[in-house]
C-alpha positions in Angstrom: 153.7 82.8 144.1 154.8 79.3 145.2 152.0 76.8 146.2 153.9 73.6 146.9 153.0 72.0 150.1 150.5 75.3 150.9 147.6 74.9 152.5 144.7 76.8 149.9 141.3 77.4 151.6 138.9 77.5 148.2 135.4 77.9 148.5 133.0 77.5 145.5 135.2 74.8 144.6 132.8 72.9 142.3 131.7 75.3 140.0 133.3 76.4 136.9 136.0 78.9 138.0 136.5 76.9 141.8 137.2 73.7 139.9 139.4 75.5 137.3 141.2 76.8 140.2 141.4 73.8 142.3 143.0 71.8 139.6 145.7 74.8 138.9 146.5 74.7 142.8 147.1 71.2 142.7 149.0 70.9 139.9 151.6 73.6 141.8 151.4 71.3 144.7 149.0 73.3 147.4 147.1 70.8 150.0 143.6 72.3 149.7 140.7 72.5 151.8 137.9 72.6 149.1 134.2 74.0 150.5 130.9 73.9 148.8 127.4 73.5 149.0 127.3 70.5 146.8 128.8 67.3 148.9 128.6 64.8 145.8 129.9 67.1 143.3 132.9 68.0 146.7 133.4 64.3 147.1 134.2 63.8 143.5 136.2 66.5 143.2 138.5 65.6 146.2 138.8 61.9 144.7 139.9 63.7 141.5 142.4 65.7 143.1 143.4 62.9 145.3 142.6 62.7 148.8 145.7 62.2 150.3 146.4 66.3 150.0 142.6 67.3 149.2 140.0 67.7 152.1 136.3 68.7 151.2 134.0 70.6 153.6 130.7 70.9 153.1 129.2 74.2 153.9 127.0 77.1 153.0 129.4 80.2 153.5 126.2 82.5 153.1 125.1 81.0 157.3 126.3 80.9 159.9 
């Protein structure tokens, strides 16, 4: 599957696996739309990913 210029919804995007993940579909060019609970470990990793293609959301996909 081709991920340039894809928009990726990821959620659990700063643990282990999500991060993993997140750095696989950015590498292929996706624009993701990271969510997690954590909003300092999400901010760091959208700066990490680069902002111009990475937006965070902080959630809790478990409420509503």
């Amino acid at each position: 599957m081709k991920f340039k210029d894809r928009r990726v919804i990821l959620t659990g995007a700063t643990g282990g696996i999500g991060s993993q993940i997140a750095r696989k579909l950015s590498a292929a060019g996706a624009k993701l739309s990271l969510v997690d609970r954590n909003e300092q470990a999400l901010k760091t990793a959208v700066n990490d990913l680069g902002s111009d293609h990475t937006l965070g959301i902080t959630a809790d996909i478990t409420t509503d």
